[in-house]
KEBAFI-700130 format. One record per residue (C-alpha): residue in three letters; z, x, y. Coordinates in steps of 0.2 Angstrom, whole numbers, plus 2048, in hexadecimal, padded with zeros to 3 digits. Example, Ala and Ser with C-alpha at 12.3 -4.5 7.8 and 13.67 -1.06 7.14 Angstrom:
! KEBAFI-700130
Ala82783E7EA;Ser8248447FB;
END
This chain:
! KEBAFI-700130
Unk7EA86882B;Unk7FC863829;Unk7F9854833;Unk7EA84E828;Unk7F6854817;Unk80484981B;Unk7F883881D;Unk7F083D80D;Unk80483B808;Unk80582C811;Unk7F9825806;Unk7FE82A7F5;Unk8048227EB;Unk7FE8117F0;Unk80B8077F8;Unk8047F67F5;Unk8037EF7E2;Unk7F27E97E4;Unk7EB7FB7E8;Unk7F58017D9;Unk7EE7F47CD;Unk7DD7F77D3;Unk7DD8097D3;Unk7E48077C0;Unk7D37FB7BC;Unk7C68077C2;Unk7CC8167BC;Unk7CD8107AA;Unk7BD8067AD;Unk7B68177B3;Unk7BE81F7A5;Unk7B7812798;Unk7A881379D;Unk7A782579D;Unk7AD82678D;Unk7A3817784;Unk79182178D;Unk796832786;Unk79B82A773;Unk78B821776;Unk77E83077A;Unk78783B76E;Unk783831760;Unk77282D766;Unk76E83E769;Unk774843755;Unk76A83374E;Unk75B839759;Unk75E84B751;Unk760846740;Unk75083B742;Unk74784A74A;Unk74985673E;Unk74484E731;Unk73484973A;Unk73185A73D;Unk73385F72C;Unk725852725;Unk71A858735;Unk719868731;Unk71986671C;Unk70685A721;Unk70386772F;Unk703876720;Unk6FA86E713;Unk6EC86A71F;Unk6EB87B726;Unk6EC884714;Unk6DB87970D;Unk6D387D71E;Unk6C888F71F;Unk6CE89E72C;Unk6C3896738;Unk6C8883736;Unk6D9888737;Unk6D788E749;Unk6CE87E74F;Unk6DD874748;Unk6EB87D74F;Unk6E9873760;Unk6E9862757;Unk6F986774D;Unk70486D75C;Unk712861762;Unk71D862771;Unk72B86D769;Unk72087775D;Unk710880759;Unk70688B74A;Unk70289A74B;Unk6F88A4741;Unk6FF8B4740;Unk7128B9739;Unk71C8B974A;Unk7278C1751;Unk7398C6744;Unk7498C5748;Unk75B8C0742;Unk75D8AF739;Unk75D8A0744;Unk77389C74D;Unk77088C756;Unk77387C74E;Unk764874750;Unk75688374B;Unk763882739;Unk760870738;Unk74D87273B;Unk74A881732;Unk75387B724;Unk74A86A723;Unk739875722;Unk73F880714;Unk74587270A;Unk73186770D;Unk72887970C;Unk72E885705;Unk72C8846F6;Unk71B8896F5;Unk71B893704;Unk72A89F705;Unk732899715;Unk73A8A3721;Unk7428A1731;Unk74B8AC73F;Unk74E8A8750;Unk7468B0762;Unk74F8B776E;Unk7508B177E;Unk7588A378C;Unk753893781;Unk75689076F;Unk748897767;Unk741897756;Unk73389B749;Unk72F897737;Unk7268A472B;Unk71A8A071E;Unk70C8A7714;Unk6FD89970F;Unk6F589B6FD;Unk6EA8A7704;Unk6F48B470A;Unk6F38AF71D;Unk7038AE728;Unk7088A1730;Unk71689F73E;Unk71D88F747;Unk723892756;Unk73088475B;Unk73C88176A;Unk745874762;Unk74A86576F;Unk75B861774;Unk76184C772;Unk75484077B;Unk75183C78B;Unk758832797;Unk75282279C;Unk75381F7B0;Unk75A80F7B0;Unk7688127A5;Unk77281A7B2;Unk76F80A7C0;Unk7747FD7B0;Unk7818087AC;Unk7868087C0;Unk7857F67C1;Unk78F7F27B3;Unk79C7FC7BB;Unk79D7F47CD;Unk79A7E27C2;Unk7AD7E77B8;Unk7B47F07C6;Unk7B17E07D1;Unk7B87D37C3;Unk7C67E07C2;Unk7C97DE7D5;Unk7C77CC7D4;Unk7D47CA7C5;Unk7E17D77CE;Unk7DF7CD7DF;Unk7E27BC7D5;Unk7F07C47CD;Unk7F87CC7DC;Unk7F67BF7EA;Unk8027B37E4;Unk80E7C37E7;Unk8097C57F9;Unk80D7B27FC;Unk81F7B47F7;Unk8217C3801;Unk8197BB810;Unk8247AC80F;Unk8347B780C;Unk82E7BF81C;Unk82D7AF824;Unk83E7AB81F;Unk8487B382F;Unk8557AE836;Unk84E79D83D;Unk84E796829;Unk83E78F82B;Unk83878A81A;Unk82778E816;Unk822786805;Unk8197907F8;Unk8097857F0;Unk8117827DD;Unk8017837D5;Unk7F97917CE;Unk7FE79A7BB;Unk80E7937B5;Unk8187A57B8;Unk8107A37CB;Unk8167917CC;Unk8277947C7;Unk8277A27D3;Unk8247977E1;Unk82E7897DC;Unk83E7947DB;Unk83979A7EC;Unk83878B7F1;Unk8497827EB;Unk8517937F1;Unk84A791805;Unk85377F803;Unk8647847FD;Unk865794809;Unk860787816;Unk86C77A811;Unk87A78680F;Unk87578F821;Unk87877B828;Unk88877981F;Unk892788827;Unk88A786837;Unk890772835;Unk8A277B82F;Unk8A478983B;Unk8A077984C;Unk8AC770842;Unk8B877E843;Unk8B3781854;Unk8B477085D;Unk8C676C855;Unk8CD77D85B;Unk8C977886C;Unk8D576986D;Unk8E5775867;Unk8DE784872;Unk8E177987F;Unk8F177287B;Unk8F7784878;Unk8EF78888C;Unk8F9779894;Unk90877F88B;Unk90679288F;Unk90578B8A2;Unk9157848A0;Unk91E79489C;Unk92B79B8A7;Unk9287AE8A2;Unk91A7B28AC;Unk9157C38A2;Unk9147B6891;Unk90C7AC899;Unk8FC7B489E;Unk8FE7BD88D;Unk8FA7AD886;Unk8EE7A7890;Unk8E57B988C;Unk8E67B6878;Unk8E17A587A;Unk8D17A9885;Unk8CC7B6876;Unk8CD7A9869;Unk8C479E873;Unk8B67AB874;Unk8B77B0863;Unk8B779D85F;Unk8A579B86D;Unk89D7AC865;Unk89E7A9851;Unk898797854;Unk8887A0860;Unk8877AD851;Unk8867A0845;Unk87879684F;Unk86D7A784F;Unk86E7AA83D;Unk86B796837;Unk85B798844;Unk855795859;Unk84E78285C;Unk84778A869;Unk83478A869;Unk82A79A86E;Unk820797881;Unk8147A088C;Unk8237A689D;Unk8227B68A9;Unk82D7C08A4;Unk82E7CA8B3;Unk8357B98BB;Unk8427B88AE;Unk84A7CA8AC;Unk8487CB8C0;Unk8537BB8BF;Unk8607C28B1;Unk8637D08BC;Unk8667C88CF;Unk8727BE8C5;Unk87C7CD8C3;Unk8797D48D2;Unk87F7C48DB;Unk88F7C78D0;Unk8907DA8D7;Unk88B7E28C8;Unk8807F28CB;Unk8707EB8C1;Unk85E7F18C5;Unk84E7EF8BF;Unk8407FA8BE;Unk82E7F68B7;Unk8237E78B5;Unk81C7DF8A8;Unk80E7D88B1;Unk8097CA8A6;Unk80D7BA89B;Unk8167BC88B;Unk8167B087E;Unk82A7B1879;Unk83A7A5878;Unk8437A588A;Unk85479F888;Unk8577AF878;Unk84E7BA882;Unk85B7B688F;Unk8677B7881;Unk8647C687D;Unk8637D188F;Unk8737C9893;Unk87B7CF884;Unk8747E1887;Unk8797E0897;Unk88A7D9896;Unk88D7E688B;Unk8867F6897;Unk8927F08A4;Unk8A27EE898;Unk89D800891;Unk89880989E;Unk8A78098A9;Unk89A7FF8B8;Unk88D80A8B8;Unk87B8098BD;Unk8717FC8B1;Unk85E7FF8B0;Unk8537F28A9;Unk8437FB8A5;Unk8347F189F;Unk8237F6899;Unk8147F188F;Unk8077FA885;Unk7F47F6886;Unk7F27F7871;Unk7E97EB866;Unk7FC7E2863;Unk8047E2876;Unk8157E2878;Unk8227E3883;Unk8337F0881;Unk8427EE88E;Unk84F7FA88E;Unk8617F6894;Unk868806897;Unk87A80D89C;Unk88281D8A0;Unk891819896;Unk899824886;Unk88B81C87C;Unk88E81B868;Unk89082885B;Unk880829850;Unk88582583F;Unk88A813848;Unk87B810851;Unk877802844;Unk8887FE840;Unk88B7F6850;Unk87E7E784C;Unk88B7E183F;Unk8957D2843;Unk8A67D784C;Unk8A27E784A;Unk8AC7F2858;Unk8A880485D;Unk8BC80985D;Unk8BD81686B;Unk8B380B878;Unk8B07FA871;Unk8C07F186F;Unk8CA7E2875;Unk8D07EB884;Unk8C07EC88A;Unk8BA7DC883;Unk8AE7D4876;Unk8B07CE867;Unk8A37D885D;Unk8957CB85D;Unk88B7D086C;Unk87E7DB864;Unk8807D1854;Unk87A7C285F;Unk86D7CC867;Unk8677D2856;Unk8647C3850;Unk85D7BA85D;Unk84F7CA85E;Unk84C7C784B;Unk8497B584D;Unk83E7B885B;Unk8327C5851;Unk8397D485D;Unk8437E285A;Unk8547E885F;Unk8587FC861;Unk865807868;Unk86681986C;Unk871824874;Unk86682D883;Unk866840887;Unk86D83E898;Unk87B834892;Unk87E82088F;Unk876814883;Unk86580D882;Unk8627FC87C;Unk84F7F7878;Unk8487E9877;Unk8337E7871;Unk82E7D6870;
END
């Protein structure tokens, strides 16, 4: 029960803005119609009345003068003839009771005192019983009673095709309104579908400048906004390999010097300072690439090749790096980030977990969208919680663990972050029960 509670409050209110819309149409379609087929029967149910009633009221004024020329005997012969669906004569003086309450037996029995009654002293008073009940008192010239006995009839009937015309008109608005809402809201969905598109790789996907003139200035702003992020994105990364290829030349200069130093204890704090701009210098240029976009093209490789590869490297280098798992299967994916990324996560398991055991677990899921997660997983302090998503950041440093001294210059995971975006995958860290850090990959 609480399970099938909090879908229904999954579903409401409507997330997208063509539901909404289209929900809005139907119900005051629904609503209009409603409305407009009450108005309409109302009023054709009071036209019908007013028209009946005084139908009835002529009826019965021919139906009395007939039957007071006719003799006692003639007059029960006719009484068959002069019957009608809602009424009858009797000959007799009824059955007497308390004046008529209902609306309709005032209307009738008022019409027939008005035609008749002034010859024949009129009465009415209504029967008791389930249905509206009536009957009209009169005396003819001769001194014989006569009784009407009426059940009067309600509006008019109901044609059966008017509820199918009625239904059809419906669905025929209700589909315009769906047509005019999905016209209106499609041009929306382009726009989020090319911001979607607009990753970390820049790749421009132009908007059609066509459509209403609200649509096409839309588009076009879209457009000429996709060209001045990707010409700005190409001026810093221009800047920052600028930067960095004429910091190489006095880095150098500054290496050759430091050799020269007599004081040995300068000296290799030198060199130390030097190898970290250097570093810093290599890594914000590689950030830089990641967020302007990967050249690389996507391809079909095994990636149980690859990671098996990834990690005999390290454990050529002595590292204690071991896989567990298979994938199994080709994966469409781009090599080189993938590798990118594992070496990363990696890197950063050995620095953090004091050289621990590294597993590398891979596995795949048999749903209708396959994917593949690897987990890079450490038994170091791990990372507090409110800074699980902090550490994505851009030289962002966990102070306790993460620091110079240890190595890094905060752009690891940043790197790694964007080179999963730009890849369509996803990046996640957790600290686990037992102790350590998980890193996830899903591709």
């Amino acid at each position: 029960m609480n399970d099938a509670a909090g879908r229904l409050r999954g579903l409401w209110p409507p997330r997208t803005l063509f539901v909404r819309l289209s929900l809005i149409f139907f119900a005051g379609l629904i609503a209009a119609q409603t409305l407009s087929f009450w108005l309409t029967m109302t009023e054709r149910n009071e036209s019908m009345t007013h028209m009946m009633v005084g139908y009835i009221g002529q009826e019965v004024t021919s139906s009395v003068a007939l039957l007071d020329r006719l003799t006692p005997a003639e007059r029960v012969e006719w009484l068959p003839k002069l019957a009608r669906r809602s009424y009858r004569f009797v000959l007799g003086p009824g059955t007497s009771g308390m004046p008529p309450d209902a609306t309709l037996s005032q209307q009738i029995g008022a019409s027939i005192a008005k035609d008749v009654g002034a010859r024949y002293n009129v009465t009415a008073n209504a029967v008791p019983g389930e249905r509206e009940h009536l009957e009209v008192h009169m005396t003819l010239s001769d001194g014989s009673p006569l009784t009407i006995d009426m059940h009067p009839v309600h509006g008019t009937p109901l044609s059966p095709w008017l509820p199918l015309v009625l239904a059809a008109q419906l669905a025929l608005l209700g589909g315009c309104a769906w047509v005019a809402v999905r016209l209106a809201t499609r041009p929306l969905e382009r726009l989020a579908q090319a911001a979607d598109t607009l990753g970390p790789d820049l790749a421009p996907a132009a908007l059609p400048e066509d459509g209403p003139e609200e649509v096409a200035r839309a588009s076009k702003a879209f457009n000429a906004m996709q060209t001045r992020i990707g010409v700005y994105m190409r001026e810093r990364l221009q800047i920052l390999a600028a930067v960095s290829h004429d910091l190489q030349t006095p880095i150098t200069r500054m290496r050759l010097r430091a050799d020269l130093l007599d004081d040995e204890t300068e000296r290799a704090r030198l060199q130390k300072d030097l190898k970290e701009m250097e570093l810093l210098v290599r890594e914000g240029v590689a950030y830089a690439r990641t967020l302007h976009g990967a050249d690389e093209n996507p391809c079909r490789i095994d990636p149980d090749a690859l990671i098996e590869s990834i990690v005999s490297d390290y454990a050529d280098a002595g590292d204690r790096v071991s896989l567990t798992g298979r994938v199994g299967e080709p994966v469409t994916t781009r090599p080189q980030a993938l590798r990118r990324i594992l070496g990363n996560l990696i890197d950063n398991a050995l620095k953090y977990s004091g050289g621990d055991e590294v597993t590398v677990e891979m596995s795949a899921d048999a749903t209708r969208a396959r994917h593949v997660s690897i987990a890079v997983l450490d038994r170091g302090p791990g990372i507090p919680q409110s800074q699980l998503d902090a550490v994505f950041q851009p030289f962002y440093r966990v102070e306790t663990s993460r620091n110079r001294e240890t190595g890094g210059t905060g752009l690891g995971l940043a790197i790694a972050k964007q080179l999963a975006q730009s890849m369509g995958a996803t990046l996640t860290l957790r600290n686990r029960e037992s102790g350590g850090l998980e890193a996830r990959l899903t591709l």
